[in-house]
N, C-alpha and C positions, 0 to 999 in steps of 0.2 A: 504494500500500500504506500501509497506517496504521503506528500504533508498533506493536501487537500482533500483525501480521500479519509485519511485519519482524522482530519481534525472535525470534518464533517459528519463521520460517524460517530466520533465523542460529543459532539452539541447534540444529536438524537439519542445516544446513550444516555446522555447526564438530563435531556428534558425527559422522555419518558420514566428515570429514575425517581425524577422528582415527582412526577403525578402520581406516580404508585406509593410514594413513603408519605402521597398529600401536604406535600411543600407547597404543592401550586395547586388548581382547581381551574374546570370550566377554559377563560380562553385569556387566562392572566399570567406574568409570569414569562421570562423570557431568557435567553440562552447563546453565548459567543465564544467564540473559540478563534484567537488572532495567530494565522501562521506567514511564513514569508515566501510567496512564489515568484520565482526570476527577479529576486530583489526588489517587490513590493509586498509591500504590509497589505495583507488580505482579509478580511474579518467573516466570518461565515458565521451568520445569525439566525435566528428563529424567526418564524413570519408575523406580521400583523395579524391577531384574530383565529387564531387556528390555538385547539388544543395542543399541549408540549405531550400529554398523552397519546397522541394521534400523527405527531412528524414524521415525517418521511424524508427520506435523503433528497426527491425531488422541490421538497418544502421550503428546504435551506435558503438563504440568501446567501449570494455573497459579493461585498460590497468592499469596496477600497476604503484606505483610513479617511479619505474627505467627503465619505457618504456617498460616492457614486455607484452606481450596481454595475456590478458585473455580471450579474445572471438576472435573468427574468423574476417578477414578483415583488414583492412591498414588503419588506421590512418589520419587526417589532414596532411600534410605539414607540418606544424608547428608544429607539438606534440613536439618537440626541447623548443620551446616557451614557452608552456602552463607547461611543467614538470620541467621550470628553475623557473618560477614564481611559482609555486606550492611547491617546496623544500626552493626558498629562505623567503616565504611569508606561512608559516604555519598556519596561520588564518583565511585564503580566503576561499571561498567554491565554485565560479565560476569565470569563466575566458570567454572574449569574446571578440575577432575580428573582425572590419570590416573595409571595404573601404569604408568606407562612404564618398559621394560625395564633400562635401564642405567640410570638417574636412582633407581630403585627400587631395583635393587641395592644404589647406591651406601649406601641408605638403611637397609641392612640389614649393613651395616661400618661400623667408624670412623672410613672415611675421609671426607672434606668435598668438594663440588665446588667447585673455586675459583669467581669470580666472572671472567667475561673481559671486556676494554672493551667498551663498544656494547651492553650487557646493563642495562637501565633505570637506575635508581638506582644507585647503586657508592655502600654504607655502609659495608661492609665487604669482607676479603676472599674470605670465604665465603658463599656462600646460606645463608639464614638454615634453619634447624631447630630441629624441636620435637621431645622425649620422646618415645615413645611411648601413644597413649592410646586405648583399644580405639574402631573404625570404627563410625560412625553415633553414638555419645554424645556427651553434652552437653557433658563433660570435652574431648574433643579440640577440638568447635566452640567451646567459650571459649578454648580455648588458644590454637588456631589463630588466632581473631579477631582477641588480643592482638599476638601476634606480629607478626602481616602490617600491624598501624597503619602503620609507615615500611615497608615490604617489597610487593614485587609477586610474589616468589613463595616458596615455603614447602616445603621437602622434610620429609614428614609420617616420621618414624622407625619403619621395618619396615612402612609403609605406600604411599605413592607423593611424587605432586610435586602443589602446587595455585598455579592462576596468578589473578590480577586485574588488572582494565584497564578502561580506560574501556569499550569494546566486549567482546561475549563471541568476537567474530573477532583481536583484541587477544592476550587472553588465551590464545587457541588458539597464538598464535605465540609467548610468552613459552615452553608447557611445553615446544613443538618448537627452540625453544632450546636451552631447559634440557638435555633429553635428549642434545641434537647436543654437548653442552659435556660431560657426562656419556661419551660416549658415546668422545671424542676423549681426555679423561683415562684411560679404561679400559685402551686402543689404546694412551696411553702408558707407563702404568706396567705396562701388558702386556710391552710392548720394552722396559721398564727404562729409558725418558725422564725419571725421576725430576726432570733439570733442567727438563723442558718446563715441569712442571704443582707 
């Protein structure tokens, strides 16, 4: 298999992964994987409106780093997103969205998910967030972009979780992290663990 050939069946690997452990649902939810063919940056994304349970290799986009297609179809939503983080973060090689259920909540209170050991980076002791800033515009993919410079993953406010990594199979494990950490905070302050977390 080539670069395009793998990196196209890891974005279908890692979105159908995600529907079935219900990271994402319905037609939310979005999936890249950036590889270099004949010394251009190539980014092979998930489509606009289509289940991540349902992709197909013929599904994929794949689009140059300044948004222009290379293959027939429309994009994510968010291709805004995934091309601000990819220009400002030169060393990534996948990018991944979701709403994941608890991590999303979390993101719609003021409360914070802590950060636990063995979770990438430890800068601080909260996962990093950002404002709010309405889905698919430019405004959240600049924000975001900035954000995520020192950070691998980013809880987008009233919105969901977004992860980067070197690999887009990488990043698929940072958001199933995230939510597992999310998910375990919830469970505490549910029982009134207040010391746990």
């Amino acid at each position: 298999m080539n670069d395009k050939t793998e990196n196209i069946k890891s974005v279908i690997d890692v979105s159908k992964y995600l529907f079935e452990r219900k990271l994402v649902s319905g037609k939310v939810g979005n999936v890249s994987a950036r590889f270099n063919d004949n010394g251009m940056d190539v980014i092979a994304i998930t489509p606009t409106m289509k289940s991540l349970g349902n992709v197909k290799e013929e599904d994929i986009i794949l689009i140059d780093i300044d948004g222009n297609n290379l293959t027939k179809g429309t994009p994510s939503s968010e291709v805004y997103l995934h091309l601000a983080i990819y220009k400002e973060k030169g060393d990534i090689g996948g990018i991944v969205h979701t709403h994941s259920p608890f991590a999303t909540g979390f993101s719609f209170s003021d409360k914070r998910i802590k950060r636990l050991e063995g979770f990438g980076k430890i800068t601080s002791l909260y996962l990093a967030d950002i404002e709010y800033e309405k889905p698919g515009s430019i405004e959240l993919a600049n924000k975001s972009a900035k954000a995520l410079n020192n950070e691998d993953v980013l809880i987008l406010k009233k919105h969901g979780v977004i992860s980067t990594a070197n690999t887009v199979k990488e990043a698929s494990s940072l958001v199933e992290f995230v939510e597992d950490i999310a998910k375990t905070q919830f469970i505490s302050h549910t029982l009134n663990l207040s010391n746990s977390f």
